[in-house]
N, C-alpha and C positions, 0 to 999 in steps of 0.2 A: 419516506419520500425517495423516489428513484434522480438517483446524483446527489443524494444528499453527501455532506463532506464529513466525516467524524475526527476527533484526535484520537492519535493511538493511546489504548488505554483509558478513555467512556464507557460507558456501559451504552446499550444501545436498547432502544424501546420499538418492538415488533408488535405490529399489530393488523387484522385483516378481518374481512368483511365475508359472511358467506351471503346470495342473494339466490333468491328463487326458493320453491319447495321442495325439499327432499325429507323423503320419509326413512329414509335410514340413517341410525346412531351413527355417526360421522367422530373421530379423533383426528388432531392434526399435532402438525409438527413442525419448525421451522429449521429451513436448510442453509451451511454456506462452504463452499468449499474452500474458505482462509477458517474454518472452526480450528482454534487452537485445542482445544478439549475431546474431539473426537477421536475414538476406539475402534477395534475391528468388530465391534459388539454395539457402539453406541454413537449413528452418524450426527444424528439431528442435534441442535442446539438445545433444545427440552429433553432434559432425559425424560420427565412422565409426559406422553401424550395429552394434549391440553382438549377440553371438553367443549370448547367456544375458542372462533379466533378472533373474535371483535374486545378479548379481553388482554387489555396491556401486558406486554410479556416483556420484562425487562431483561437483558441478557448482556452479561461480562465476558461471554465466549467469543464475542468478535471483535478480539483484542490484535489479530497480527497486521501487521501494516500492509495496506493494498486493496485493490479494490475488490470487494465482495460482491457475487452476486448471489440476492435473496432469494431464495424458495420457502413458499408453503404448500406441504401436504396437507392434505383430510383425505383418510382413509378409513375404511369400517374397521379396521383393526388396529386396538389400546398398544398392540405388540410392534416394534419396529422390525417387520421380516415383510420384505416386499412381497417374497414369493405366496404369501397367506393371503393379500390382499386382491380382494376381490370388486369393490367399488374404489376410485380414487381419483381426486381433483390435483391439478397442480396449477398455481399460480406464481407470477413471478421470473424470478432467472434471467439471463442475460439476452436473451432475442425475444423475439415473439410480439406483439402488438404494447402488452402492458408489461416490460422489464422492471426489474427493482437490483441495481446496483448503486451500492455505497461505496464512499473511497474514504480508507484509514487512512489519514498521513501522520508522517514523523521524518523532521529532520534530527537524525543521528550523524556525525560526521565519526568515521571510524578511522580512518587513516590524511594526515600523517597524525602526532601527536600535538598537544597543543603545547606550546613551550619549544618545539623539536627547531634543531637546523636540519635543513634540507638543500642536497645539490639541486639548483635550479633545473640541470636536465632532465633528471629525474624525478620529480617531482610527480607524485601520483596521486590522486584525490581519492578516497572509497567513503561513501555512506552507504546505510545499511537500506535495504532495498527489500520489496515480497517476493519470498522464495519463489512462484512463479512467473518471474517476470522475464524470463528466456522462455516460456510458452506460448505458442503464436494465439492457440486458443484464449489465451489468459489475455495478449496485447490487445485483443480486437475488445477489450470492453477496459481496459484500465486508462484510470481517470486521473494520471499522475505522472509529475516530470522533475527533471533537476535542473537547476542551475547552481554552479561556481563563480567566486568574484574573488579577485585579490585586489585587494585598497593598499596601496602603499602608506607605510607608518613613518611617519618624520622623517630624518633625515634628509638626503639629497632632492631638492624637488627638482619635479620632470621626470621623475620615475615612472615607469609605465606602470598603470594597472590592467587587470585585463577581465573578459567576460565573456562565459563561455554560452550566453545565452541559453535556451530551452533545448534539453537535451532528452532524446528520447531513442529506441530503441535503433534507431536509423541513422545513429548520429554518426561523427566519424571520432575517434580516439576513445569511445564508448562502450564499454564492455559489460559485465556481471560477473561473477563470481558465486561460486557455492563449492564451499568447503566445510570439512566437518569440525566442527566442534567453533563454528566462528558465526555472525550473522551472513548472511545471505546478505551481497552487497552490491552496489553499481560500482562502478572504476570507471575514473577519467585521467589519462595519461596526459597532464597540464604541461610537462616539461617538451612534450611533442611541437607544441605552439606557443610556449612563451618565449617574447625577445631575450638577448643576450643581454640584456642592460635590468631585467627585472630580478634585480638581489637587496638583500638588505634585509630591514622586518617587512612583512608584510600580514594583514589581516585578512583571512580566508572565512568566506560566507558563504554558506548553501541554503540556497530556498531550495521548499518541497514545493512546487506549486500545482494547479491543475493541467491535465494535459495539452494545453495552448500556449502553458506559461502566461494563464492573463493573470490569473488570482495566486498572491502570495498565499500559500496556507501555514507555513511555520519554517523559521529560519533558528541554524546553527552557525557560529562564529568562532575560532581558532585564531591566534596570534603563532608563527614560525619566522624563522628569518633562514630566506634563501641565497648559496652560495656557490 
């Protein structure tokens, strides 16, 4: 289903429809450019070219967070080498009349730690984020946002908390991150906008939601105390 929502780490069930007559031996193959599993030898999520595409094809390859968008081939050729192919359908993908994107979510909070003191000024939020989500081509179909919440814990009441509403590519104190050997993350510089008076413990929540922020899709929670 195009906008379906999935969690990271489902397995996901492809399945498509060929209509009309055609008289040539037809293989297909399904496509995503978030395939954790592909090679420089093997793009498609079916390593063997499947024989029918009205047959359930269950697949654990579209495991990375973010939105995917779906392609299926059928081509006259079992072999995956484009340049061989001679007849071929595509259906699917991110534009066109009949799109098929799905959106992985996962709230991960990766920074600060849970348990950590932190100076209030600096104070930096990072969950981990789809490698291309600094892609303009990638923003024009992703179906995913952040939000940040700090709840003040006990102590002094009249504490402020704060909220950093639906954060998306446009936002301001908003950034990304990709470094090597780390997840691929969002960054929210919270000490940019939080009062002077917001110290002590505090509980930090990240919803992943859709990209409107209407629908929670999965929330992360951490306990720090800011100083």
């Amino acid at each position: 289903q195009h906008n379906a929502f999935v969690k990271c780490g489902d397995s996901v069930t492809l399945q498509g429809a060929l209509s009309g007559g055609v008289s040539k031996t037809l293989y297909y193959r399904w496509y995503s450019g978030f395939n954790t599993k592909s090679t420089k030898d093997q793009y498609s999520i079916n390593q063997i070219a499947l024989e029918t595409p009205d047959k359930e094809y269950v697949s654990e390859s579209i495991m990375a967070m973010g939105s995917h968008a779906i392609v299926l081939v059928a081509s006259d050729s079992a072999a995956e080498n484009f340049k061989e192919y001679k007849y071929f359908l595509i259906a699917g993908g991110s534009d066109g009349n009949e799109p098929c994107v799905i959106h992985v979510f996962k709230a991960n909070i990766l920074a600060p730690s849970n348990g950590a003191a932190v100076p209030r000024a600096s104070l930096t939020l990072k969950a981990e984020a789809p490698a291309l989500w600094n892609d303009e081509k990638y923003q024009k179909y992703n179906g995913l946002s952040y939000r940040w919440e700090l709840r003040p814990v006990g102590g002094t009441s009249g504490r402020p908390g704060f909220d950093s509403g639906t954060l998306n590519n446009n936002s301001k104190y908003f950034s990304f991150e990709l470094l090597p050997k780390t997840p691929p993350c969002t960054v929210f510089t919270a000490g940019s906008v939080l009062p002077v008076t917001a110290v002590g413990p505090y509980t930090i929540v990240l919803t992943v939601g859709d990209k409107d922020g209407q629908k929670i899709l999965q929330q992360a929670a951490i306990t720090v105390t800011l100083n």
